[in-house]
N, C-alpha and C positions, 0 to 999 in steps of 0.2 A: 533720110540719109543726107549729108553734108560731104562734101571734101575741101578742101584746104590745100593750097600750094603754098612753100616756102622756101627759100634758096639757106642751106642745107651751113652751119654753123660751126659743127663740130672740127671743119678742118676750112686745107684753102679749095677746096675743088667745086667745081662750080653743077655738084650734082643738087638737084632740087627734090624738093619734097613732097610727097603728095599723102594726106591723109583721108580713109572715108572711115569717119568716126560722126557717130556710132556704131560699128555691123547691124545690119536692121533685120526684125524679124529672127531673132533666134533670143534665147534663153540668159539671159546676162549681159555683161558689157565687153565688149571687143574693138576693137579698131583696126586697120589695114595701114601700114605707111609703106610705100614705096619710093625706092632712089632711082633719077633719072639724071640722066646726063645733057648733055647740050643740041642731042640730036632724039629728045624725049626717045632715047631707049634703054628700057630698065636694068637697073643695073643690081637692085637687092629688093625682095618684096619679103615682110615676116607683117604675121598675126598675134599681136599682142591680148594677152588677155590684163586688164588694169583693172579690174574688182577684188578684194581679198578679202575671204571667210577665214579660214584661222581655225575649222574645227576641226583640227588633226589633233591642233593645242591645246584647244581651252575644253577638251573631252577628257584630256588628263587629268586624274583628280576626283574624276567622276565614280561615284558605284556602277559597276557595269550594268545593270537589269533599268538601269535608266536610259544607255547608248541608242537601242531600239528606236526607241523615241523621241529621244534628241536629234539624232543624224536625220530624221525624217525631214526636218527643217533645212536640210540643204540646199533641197529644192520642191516648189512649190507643184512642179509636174510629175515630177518622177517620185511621191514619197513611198509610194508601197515598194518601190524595187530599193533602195535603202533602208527600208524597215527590215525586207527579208533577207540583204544580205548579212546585216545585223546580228540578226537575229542566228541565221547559220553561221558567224562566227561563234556567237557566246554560246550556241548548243554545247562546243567543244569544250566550254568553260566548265558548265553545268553538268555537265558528263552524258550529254543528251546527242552524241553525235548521227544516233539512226534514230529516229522519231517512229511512233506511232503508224500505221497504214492511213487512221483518218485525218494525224496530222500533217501527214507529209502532203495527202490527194490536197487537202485543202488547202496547205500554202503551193501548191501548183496551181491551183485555181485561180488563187490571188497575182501567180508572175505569168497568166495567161492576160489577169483582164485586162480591155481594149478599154483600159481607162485613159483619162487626159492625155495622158503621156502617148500611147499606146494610138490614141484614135489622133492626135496631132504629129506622129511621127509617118502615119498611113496617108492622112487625106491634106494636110496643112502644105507641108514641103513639097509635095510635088504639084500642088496646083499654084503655086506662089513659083516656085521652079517654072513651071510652064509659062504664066504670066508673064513674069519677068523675062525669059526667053524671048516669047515670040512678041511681047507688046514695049518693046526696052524703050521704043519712042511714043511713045503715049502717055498721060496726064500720072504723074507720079501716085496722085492722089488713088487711082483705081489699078495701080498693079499691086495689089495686095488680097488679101484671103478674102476682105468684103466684099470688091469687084469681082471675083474671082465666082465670090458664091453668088451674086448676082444675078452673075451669066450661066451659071448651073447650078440652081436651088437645090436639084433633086442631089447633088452631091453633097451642099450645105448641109438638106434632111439627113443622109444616111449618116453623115457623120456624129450629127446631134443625139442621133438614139443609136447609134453604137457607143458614144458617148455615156450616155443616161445606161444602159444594159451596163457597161462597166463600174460604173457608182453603185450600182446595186450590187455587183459581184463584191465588191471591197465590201460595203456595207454589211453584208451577211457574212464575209471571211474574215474581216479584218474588227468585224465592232461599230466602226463608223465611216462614212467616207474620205472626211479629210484626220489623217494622221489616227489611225489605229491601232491598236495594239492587240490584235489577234495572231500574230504571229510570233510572239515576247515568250520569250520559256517562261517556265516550263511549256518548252511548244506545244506538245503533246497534251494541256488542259485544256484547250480547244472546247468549248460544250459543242456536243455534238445535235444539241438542238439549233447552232447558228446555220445549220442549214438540212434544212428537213426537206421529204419528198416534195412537199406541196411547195414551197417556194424552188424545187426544182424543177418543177412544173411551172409554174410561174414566170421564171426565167427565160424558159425553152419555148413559151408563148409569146412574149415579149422580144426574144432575138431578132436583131437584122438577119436576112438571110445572108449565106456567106457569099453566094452566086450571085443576089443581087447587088452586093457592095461592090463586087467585081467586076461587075458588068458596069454600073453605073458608075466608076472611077476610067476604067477604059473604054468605055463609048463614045464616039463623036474625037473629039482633039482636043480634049481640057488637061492632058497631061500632053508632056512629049513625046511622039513617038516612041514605039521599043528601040527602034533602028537608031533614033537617037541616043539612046541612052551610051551605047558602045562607041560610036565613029566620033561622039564630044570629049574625046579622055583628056583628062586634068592632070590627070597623077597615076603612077603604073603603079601595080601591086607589088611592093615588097614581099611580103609575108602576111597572114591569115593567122587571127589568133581564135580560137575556137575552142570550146566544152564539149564533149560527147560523153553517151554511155557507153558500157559495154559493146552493145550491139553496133555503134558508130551514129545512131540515130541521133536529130538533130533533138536539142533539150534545153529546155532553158531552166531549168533550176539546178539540176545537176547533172556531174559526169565530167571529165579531168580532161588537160589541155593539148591540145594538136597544134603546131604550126604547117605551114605549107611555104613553101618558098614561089619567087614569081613564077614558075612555071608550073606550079600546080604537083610540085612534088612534096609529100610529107616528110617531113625533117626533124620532126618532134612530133611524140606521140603517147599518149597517156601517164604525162606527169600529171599525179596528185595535185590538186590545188593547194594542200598544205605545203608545197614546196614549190611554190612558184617563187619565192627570192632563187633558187638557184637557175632559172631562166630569166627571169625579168631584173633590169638594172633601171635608176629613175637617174633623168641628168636634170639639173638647174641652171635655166640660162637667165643672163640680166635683164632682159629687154621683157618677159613675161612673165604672170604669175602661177603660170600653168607647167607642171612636170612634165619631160621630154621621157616616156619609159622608152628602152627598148632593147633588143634580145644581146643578153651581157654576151654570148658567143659570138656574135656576128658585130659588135660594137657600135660606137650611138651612130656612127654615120652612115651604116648599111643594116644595121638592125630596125629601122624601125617596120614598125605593120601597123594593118586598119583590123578594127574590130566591129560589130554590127552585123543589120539584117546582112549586107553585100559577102562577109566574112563567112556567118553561119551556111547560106545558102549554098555556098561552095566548097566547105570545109567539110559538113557533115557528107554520111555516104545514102542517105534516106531520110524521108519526112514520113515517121511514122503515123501518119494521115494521108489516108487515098488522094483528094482533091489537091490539096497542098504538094503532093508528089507527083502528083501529072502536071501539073504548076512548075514547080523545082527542074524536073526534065526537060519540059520545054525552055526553060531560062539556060538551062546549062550546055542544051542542044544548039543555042544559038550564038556559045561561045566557040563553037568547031572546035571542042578536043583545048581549046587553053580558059586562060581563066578571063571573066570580064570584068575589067579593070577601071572605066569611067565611075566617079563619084556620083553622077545624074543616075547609075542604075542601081543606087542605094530606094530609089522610091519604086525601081518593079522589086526589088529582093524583101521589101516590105508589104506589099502587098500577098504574095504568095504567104509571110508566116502569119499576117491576118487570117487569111483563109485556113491554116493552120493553128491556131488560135480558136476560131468558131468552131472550127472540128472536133477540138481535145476537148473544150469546154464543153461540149453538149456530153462525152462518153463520161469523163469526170464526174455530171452530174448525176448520171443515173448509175456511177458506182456504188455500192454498198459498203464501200469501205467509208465513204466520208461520213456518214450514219454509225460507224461501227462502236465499240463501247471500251474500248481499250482506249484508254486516255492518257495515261503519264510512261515515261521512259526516265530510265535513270542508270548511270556510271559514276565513276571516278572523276572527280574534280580536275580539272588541268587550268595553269596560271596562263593559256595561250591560244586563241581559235583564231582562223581565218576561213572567211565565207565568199563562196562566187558563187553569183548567178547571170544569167544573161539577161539585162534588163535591154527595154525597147531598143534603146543608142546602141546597145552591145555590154561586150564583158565588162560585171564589177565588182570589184575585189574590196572585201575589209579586212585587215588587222587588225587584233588587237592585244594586247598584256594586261594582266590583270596583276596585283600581289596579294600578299597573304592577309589583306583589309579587305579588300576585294573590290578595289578602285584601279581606276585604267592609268596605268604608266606609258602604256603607247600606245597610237594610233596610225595606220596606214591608212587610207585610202587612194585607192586610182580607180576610177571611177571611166567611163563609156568615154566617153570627152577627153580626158588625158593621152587614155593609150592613141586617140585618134590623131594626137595634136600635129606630130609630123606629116601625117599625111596630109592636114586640111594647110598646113606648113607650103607643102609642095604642089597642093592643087593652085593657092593662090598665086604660087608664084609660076605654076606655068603658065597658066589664064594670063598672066600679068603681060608675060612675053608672047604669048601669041596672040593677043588681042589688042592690047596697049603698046606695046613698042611702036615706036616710032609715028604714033598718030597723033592727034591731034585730042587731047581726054574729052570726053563729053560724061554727064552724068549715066546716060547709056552703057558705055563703056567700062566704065566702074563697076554699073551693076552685076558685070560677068563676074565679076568676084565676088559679090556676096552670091551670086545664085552657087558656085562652087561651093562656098562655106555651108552652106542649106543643108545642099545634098546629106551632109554627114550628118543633119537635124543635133545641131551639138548645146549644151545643154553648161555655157560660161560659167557659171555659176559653180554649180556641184564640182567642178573642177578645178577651183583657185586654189591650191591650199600648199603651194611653193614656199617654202622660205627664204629667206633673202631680202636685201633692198633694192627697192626698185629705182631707178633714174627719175629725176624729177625736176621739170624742167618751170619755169616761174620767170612769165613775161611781164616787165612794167612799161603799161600806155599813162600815156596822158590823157586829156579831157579830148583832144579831137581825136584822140585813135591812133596819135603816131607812138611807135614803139622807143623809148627812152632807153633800158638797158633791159639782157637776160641773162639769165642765172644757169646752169646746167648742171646737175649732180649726175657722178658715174654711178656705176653700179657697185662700188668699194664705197662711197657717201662721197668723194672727194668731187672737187669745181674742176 
């Protein structure tokens, strides 16, 4: 990480500039600028996202039965939870909206495993969160995941072959492990030899245990305290944006949307995901290239919510997994009756759906439906599907249009990361003001901000796809360094 001071151009005020560009340690490219005044106290803090994908656009055009597989490329961590939501939009294309028993167990299987994404959202962020915390004056060089593992191997190990057990889950569900296409309709062609008893055995041999990952992520002080998680709050809860089923149980492949408002009241409650434009509105602002959603009733400046482990954990009314619900109760026991709102306890609300995770996974395998011999599902063609599932970050949503070619006219995505972006918006900027105002910046100091952005483990990348132009600003030096003239374009293109 870098930061940068500059005395502030765009008018006559003598606020200065501070930027820490790169954001370090998360999934794409970000930056922090902050205005301060003449008495360094902050005066504007925003999260710029400056990388842009562009595949909302260049999908248009496309045969749809390619989308699956293309959007996988979003991102290099997350591709099975873009494969499946994919893939549950263009069911609807296909007229394949309820799958198979053995199709449907096994793509649960697949938005269980503790793959990259999955075992780097559990054990990465909170030991880099911890580090960073307690060691902020120590050799830059060793507050990171290496040093981290260093100092506790056996947490390095468990993550490695929770790691390795996830490769294999995709592997047998998906086809291969990087970018698969087991989850591509017709879903329901699934051969039902990709996974047989014996590599269910196999599997169930080879798992980390659930209790021992738990034990050895919270043992000794290699994360932060629970106590801390709550009494460090960054940013208060808006709103909860959440999937259940029926039964209210928490899920992450399917089951339709709940909001909860900051006190922990439900205010929305089982709208269909095929109808989330009529809840969700996206705004574009200049300074990023990331979409601002948020709830069209409540409007962009009191609408916004956080989505993820922190979201689901408190949204759903049970974890249909014993271990993982004496887990969940004690998390929610220690809110006394309201909701817990700190970003830092996005890494305990992760660890509980881990151990929920190893739960479902071990029953799923020794279902008999993922064996079963019913293979294809079939309906009525429609020109329109839209898929959510809960991936690791949280809720993600695809749209899409088809026409009567059968190439995609449109594409939506909002994706874990987006619907988050207000809230890591406002964690930066409180951290800004209750840690940097009025002091004196040290690289320390800084670091409070990127450990805030952590916490939401956000994932740059898969979430650029804003349209619009972005400001762009073009300094000329000379040979020694000194600044000659600079250029500033708005966000209209104009100097």
């Amino acid at each position: 990480m870098s930061f940068e001071l500059e005395t502030a151009t765009a008018d006559a005020s003598t606020l200065r500039r501070v930027a820490i560009d790169p954001v370090s340690r998360v999934e794409g490219h970000g930056k922090v600028t902050l205005l301060l005044d003449e008495n360094d106290i902050v005066q504007q803090v925003r999260l710029h996202i400056v990388e842009f994908r562009g595949f909302e656009k260049f999908i248009q055009g496309r045969p749809y039965w390619e989308v699956p597989v293309m959007v996988q490329r979003l991102c290099g961590i997350c591709p099975v939870s873009h494969h499946l939501a994919a893939s549950k939009a263009l069911d609807h294309v296909v007229g394949a909206p309820r799958l198979t028993p053995a199709a449907e167990k096994l793509r649960r299987l697949d938005a269980l495993r503790p793959d990259p994404a999955v075992a780097r959202a559990a054990f990465l962020p909170p030991l880099v969160a911890r580090s960073s915390l307690r060691f902020r004056k120590s050799e830059v060089g060793k507050r990171n995941i290496v040093g981290v593992a260093a100092a506790y191997p056996e947490v390095a190990k468990q993550g490695v072959l929770l790691r390795k057990f996830g490769q294999e889950v995709i592997r047998l569900t998906a086809g291969k492990r990087i970018h698969g296409t087991g989850a591509q309709f017709p879903a329901a062609s699934i051969g039902r030899s990709r996974v047989k008893s014996a590599t269910a055995c196999w599997l169930m041999s080879t798992r980390p245990s659930p209790g021992a990952v738990t034990r050895c992520i919270w043992s000794g002080d290699c994360i932060m305290p629970t106590r801390g998680c709550t009494t460090n709050s960054a940013a208060s809860v808006r709103t909860f944006f959440d999937r259940r089923r029926q039964r209210r149980e928490l899920d992450f492949y399917d089951g339709t949307l709940r909001v909860r408002d900051a006190d922990g009241q439900i205010i929305v409650d089982g709208v269909d995901v095929q109808n989330y434009q009529q809840l969700i509105r996206e705004e574009v602002k200049p300074w990023s290239y990331m979409k601002f959603p948020y709830l069209g009733f409540l409007g962009p400046d009191e609408g916004w919510y956080k989505v993820g482990p922190l979201a689901r954990v408190q949204n759903c009314d049970f974890i249909p997994s014993p271990l993982a619900e004496d887990e969940r109760r004690t998390f929610v026991d220690y809110g006394k009756g309201g909701l817990i709102q700190a970003p830092l306890a996005y890494h305990w609300a992760r660890m509980i759906e881990m151990r929920h995770a190893a739960e479902t996974i071990k029953d799923l395998l020794n279902d008999d439906d993922i064996s079963g011999s019913e293979l294809m599902a079939s309906g009525a063609h429609r020109r329109e599907g839209i898929g959510v599932i809960e991936a690791p970050r949280g809720t993600l949503l695809h749209h899409y249009q088809v026409n009567d070619d059968d190439l995609v006219t449109m594409c939506n995505l909002i994706v874990s990361t987006t619907h988050n972006n207000q809230p890591m918006n406002e964690a930066v900027r409180r951290v800004a003001k209750r840690y940097l105002s009025g002091r004196k910046l040290t690289e320390g100091l800084l670091n409070h901000i990127e450990v805030a952005i952590r916490a939401f483990d956000p994932c740059l990348s898969c979430a650029t796809h804003a349209l619009g132009k972005m400001p762009l600003q073009v300094t000329l030096l000379d040979a020694e360094g000194r600044e000659l003239d600079r250029r500033c374009t708005s966000a209209d293109g104009g100097y």
